[in-house]
C-alpha positions as CSV (number, residue, x, y, z in Angstrom):
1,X,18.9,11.7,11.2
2,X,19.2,14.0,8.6
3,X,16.5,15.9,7.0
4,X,17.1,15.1,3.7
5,X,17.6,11.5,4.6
6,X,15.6,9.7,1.5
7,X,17.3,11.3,-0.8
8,X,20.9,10.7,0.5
9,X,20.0,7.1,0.5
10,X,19.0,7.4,-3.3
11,X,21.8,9.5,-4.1
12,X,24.0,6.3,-2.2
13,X,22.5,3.4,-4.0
14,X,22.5,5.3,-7.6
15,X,24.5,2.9,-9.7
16,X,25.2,5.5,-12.6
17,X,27.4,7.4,-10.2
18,X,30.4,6.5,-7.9
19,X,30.9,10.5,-7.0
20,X,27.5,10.5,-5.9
21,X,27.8,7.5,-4.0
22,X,30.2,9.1,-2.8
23,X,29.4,12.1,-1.7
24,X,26.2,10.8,0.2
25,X,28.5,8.6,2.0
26,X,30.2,11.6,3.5
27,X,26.8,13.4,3.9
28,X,25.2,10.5,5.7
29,X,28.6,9.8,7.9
30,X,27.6,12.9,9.9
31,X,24.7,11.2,11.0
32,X,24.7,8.4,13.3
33,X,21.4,6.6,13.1
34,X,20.6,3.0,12.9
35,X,18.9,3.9,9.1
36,X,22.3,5.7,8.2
37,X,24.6,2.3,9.7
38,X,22.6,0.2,7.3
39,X,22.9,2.2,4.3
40,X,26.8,2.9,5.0
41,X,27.0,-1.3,5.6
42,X,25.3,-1.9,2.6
43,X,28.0,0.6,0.7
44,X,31.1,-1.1,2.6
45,X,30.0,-4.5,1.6
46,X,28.6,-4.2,-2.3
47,X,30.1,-1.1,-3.9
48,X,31.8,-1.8,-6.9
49,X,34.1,1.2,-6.2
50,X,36.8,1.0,-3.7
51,X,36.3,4.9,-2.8
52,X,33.3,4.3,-2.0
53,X,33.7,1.7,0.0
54,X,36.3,3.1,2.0
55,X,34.4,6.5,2.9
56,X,31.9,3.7,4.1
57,X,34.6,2.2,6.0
58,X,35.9,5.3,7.6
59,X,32.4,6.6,8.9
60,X,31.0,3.3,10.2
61,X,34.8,3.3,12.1
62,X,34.0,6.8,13.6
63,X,30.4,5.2,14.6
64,X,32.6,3.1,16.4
65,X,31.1,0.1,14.7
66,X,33.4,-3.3,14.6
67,X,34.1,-3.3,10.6
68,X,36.3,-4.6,8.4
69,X,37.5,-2.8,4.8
70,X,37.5,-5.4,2.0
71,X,40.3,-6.1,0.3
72,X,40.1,-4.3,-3.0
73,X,38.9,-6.1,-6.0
74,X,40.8,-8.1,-8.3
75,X,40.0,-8.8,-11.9
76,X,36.4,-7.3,-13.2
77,X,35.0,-4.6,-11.3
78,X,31.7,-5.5,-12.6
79,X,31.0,-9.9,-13.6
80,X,30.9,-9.9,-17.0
81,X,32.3,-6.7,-18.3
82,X,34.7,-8.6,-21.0
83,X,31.4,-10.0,-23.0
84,X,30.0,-6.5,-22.2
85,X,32.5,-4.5,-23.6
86,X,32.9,-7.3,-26.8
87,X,28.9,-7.0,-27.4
88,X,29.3,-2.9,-27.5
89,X,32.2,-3.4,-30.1
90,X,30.4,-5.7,-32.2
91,X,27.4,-3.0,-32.4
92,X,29.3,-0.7,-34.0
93,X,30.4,-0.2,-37.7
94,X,34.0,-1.8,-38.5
95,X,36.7,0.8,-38.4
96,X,35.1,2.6,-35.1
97,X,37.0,4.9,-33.4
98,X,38.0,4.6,-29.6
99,X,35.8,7.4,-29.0
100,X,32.7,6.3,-30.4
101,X,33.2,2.9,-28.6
102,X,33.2,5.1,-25.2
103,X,30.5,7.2,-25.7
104,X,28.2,4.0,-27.1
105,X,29.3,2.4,-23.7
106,X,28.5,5.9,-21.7
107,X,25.1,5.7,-23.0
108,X,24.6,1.9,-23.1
109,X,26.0,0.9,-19.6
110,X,26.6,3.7,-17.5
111,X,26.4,1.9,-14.6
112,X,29.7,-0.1,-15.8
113,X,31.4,3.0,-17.6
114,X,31.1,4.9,-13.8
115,X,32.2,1.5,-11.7
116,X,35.3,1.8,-13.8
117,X,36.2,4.8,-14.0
118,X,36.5,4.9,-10.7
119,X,38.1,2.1,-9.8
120,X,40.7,3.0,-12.4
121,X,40.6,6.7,-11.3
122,X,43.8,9.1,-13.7
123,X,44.2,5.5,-15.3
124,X,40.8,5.1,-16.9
125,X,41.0,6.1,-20.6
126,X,44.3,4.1,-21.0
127,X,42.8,1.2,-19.6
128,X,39.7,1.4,-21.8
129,X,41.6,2.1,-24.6
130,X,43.9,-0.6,-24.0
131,X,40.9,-2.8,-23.1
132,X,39.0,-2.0,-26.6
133,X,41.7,-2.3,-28.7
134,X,42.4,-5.9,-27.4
135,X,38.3,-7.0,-27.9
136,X,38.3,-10.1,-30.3
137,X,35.3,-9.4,-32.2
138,X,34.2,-12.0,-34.9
């Protein structure tokens, strides 16, 4: 097990960050334990991030566990993310500027500005701008 074991497992489950999902991922994948298997499981199965997923993937196949890689995700990365993204344009002034609709939803909802950006990876800012530009707001 590694030494620094509880805080690779934090580092994996932190929702603000897919790069440090990430990166624990690889960290942990050099440990096979029964602790680590869970934690790499529980990344493979629920990670809103294919990358991350698929580093899970890859170690738990080294483990020479019997696992499957989901397909990738279709659609919202995150349930709910249009009525998020419409309730974060709403909040600010009329005439707001692309950039101050990304930063309010950096600050606001990390957790869905990091699952998305990478997912979308290079692609990101087009996609949110494309994305915000198209929000009906009443």
């Amino acid at each position: 097990m590694p030494p620094d074991y509880e805080q690779l497992k934090a580092a994996a489950n932190r929702t603000s960050s897919w790069r440090e999902r990430l990166q624990a991922v690889e960290q942990l994948g050099q440990w096979k334990s029964e602790q680590v298997i869970d934690v790499l499981k529980y990344r493979l199965s629920s990670d809103s991030v294919f990358q991350v997923q698929e580093a899970a993937f890859r170690k738990l196949q080294a483990f020479g566990e019997p696992v499957q890689l989901p397909p990738k995700k279709k659609g919202e990365v995150i349930k709910g993310t249009a009525k998020i993204l419409t309730r974060i344009k709403k909040s600010l002034p009329e005439g707001h500027s692309f950039e101050e609709f990304k930063l309010k939803l950096s600050k606001m909802r990390l957790d869905v500005y990091d699952a998305y950006e990478g997912e979308k990876g290079a692609d990101f800012e087009q996609w949110l701008e494309q994305t915000w530009s198209s929000l009906a707001v009443k």
